[in-house]
C-alpha positions as CSV (number, residue, x, y, z in Angstrom):
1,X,0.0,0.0,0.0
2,X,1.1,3.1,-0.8
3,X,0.8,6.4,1.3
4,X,-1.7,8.6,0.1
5,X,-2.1,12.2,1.6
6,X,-6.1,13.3,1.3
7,X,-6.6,16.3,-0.8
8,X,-8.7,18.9,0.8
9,X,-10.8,21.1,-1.6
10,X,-12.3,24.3,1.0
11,X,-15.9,24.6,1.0
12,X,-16.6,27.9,-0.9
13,X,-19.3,30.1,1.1
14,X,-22.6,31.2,-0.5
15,X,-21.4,34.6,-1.3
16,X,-18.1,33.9,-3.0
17,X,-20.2,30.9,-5.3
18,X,-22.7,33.6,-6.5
19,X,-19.8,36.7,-7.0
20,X,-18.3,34.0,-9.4
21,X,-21.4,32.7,-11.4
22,X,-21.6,36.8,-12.7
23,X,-18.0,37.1,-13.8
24,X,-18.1,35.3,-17.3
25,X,-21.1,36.9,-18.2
26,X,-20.6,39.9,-20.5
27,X,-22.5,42.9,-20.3
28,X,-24.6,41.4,-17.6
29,X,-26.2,44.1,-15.1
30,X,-27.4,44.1,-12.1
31,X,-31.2,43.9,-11.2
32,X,-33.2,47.2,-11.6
33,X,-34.0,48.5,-8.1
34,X,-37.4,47.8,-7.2
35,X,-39.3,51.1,-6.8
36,X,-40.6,52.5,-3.8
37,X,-44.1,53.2,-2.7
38,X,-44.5,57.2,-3.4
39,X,-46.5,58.8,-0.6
40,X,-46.9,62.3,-1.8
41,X,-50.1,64.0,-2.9
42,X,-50.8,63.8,-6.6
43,X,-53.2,66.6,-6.5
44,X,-56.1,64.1,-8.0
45,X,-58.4,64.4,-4.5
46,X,-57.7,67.5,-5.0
47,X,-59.0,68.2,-8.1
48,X,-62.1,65.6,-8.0
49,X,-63.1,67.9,-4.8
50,X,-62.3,71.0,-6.7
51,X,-65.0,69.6,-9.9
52,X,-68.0,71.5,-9.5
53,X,-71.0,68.9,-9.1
54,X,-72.4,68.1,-12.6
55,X,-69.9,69.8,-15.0
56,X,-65.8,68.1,-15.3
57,X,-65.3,71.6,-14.6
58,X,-62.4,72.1,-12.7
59,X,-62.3,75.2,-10.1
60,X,-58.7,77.0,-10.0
61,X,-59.9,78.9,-6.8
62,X,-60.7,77.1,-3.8
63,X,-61.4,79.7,-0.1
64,X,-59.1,79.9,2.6
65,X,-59.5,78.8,5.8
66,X,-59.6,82.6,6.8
67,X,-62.6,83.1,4.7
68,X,-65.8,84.9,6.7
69,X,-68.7,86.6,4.6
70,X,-68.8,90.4,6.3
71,X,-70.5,91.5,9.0
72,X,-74.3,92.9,8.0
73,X,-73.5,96.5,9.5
74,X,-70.7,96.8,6.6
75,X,-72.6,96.5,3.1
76,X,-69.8,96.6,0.5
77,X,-71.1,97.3,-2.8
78,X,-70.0,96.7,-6.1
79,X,-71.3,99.7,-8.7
80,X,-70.9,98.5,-12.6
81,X,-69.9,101.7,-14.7
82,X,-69.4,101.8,-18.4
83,X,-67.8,105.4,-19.3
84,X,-70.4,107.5,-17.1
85,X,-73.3,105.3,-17.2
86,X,-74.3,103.1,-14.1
87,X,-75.0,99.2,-15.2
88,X,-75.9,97.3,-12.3
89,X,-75.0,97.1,-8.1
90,X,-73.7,94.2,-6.9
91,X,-74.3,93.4,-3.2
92,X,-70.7,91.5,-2.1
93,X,-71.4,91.6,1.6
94,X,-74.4,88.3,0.7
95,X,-71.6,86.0,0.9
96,X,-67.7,85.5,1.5
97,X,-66.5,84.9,-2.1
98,X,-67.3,86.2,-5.6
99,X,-65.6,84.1,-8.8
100,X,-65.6,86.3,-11.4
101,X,-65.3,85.0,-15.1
102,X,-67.2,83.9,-18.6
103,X,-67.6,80.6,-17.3
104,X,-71.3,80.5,-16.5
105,X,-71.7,77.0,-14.9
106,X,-69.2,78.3,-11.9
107,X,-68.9,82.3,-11.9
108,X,-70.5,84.3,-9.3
109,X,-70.3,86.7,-11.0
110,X,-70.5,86.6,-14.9
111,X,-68.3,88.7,-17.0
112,X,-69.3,88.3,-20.6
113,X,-65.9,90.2,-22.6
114,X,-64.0,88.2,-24.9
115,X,-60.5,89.3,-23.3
116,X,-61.9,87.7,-19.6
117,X,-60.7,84.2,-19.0
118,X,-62.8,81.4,-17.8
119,X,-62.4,81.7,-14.4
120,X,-60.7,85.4,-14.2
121,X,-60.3,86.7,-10.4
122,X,-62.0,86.4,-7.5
123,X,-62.7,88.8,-4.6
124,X,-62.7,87.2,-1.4
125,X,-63.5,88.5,2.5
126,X,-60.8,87.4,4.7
127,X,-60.9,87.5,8.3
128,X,-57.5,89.5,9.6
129,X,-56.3,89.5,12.7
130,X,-53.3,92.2,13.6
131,X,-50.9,93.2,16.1
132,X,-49.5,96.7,16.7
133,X,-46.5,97.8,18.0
134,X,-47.8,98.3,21.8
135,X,-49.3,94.9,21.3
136,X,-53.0,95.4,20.7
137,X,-55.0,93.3,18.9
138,X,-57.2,94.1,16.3
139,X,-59.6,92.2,13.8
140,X,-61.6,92.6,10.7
141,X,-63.2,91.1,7.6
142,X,-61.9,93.0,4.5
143,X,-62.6,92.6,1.1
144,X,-59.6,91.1,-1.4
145,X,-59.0,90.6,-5.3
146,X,-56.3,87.6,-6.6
147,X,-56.5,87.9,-10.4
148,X,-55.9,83.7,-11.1
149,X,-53.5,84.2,-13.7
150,X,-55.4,85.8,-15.9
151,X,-54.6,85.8,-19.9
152,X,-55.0,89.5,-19.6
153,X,-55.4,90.6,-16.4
154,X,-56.6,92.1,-13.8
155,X,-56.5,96.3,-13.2
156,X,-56.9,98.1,-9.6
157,X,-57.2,101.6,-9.9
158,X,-55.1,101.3,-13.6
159,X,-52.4,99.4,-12.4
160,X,-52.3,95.6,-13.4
161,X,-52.1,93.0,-10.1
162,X,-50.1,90.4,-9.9
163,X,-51.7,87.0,-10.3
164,X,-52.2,84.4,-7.1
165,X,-51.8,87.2,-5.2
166,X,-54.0,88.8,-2.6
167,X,-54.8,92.5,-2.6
168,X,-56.4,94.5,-0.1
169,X,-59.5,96.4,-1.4
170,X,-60.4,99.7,0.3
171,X,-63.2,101.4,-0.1
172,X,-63.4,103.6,-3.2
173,X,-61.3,101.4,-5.5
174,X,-62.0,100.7,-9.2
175,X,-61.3,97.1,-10.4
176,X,-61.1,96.4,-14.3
177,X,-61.1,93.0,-15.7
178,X,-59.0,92.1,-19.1
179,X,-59.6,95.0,-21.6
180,X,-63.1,95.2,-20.8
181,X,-64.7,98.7,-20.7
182,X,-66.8,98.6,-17.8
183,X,-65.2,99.6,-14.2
184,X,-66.5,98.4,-10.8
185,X,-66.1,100.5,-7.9
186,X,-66.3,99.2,-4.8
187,X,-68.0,101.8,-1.8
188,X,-69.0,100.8,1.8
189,X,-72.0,102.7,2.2
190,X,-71.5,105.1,5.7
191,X,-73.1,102.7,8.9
192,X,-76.6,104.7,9.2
């Protein structure tokens, strides 16, 4: 009998077997990462609660939570003027929001020029609350305009607004929408 020695081969591990199955492949990549669940909003609730009921009509405008319809002693008005002649009085203290636009399923208020967009501007009563410098408090509902980015704008006293912005109305005020003739001017009768 001869004297043999036993070979010992090592037992390769689980990791080092599969590192060398990928090495003669060519061009051989690894698996695509599998993608993660995505948690943020999409804006779809959104914009089925946004649909006006009956219509696909989507509303660009929806009230803040700040949003109060004015107390009954202050009676804003709204007077429609073309040149020197007196259209129409809108009441704007009945309720907390007016959508202005063409758009007659959803408007509030319907403006019928070509140059007025859908769903043009809105003016919207806000309840503000304020703090001066010696630390009083003070709070009103006041009257706003946001032009929603218009095609052509909206004009407060001549000047064009910026769009998806608030601006404070004050009594007095002339608002023009797009290149429309007619002017409202917004008054706050005296308290009698």
């Amino acid at each position: 009998m001869t004297d043999v020695t036993p070979l010992t081969i090592p037992m390769t591990t689980q990791d080092h077997a599969l590192v060398g199955i990928g090495k003669g492949l060519e061009g051989a990549t690894a698996p695509p990462e599998k993608q993660k669940p995505n948690y943020k909003p999409t804006g779809l609730l959104a914009k089925e609660a946004n649909t006006v009921a009956g219509t696909s009509t989507v509303l660009k405008y929806h009230e803040p939570p700040e949003a109060r319809k004015p107390s009954p002693k202050e009676q804003w008005r709204m007077y429609v003027f073309k040149e020197k002649d007196l259209l129409d009085t809108i009441y704007l203290h009945q309720r907390s929001v007016w959508l202005c636009g063409r758009d007659q399923k959803v408007t509030d208020l319907l403006l019928e020029h070509p140059s007025i967009s859908k769903q043009h501007a809105v003016i919207q009563f806000r309840y503000i609350a304020s703090t001066n410098e010696y630390g009083d408090k003070s709070s009103k509902v006041k009257p706003y305009l946001i032009d929603l980015d218009s095609a052509n704008g909206t004009k407060l006293n001549g000047k064009k607004v910026d769009g998806s912005k608030f601006v404070e109305l004050l009594d007095g005020d002339v608002v023009a929408f797009g290149d429309s003739e007619r002017e409202y001017v917004l008054m706050l009768p005296p308290a009698a």
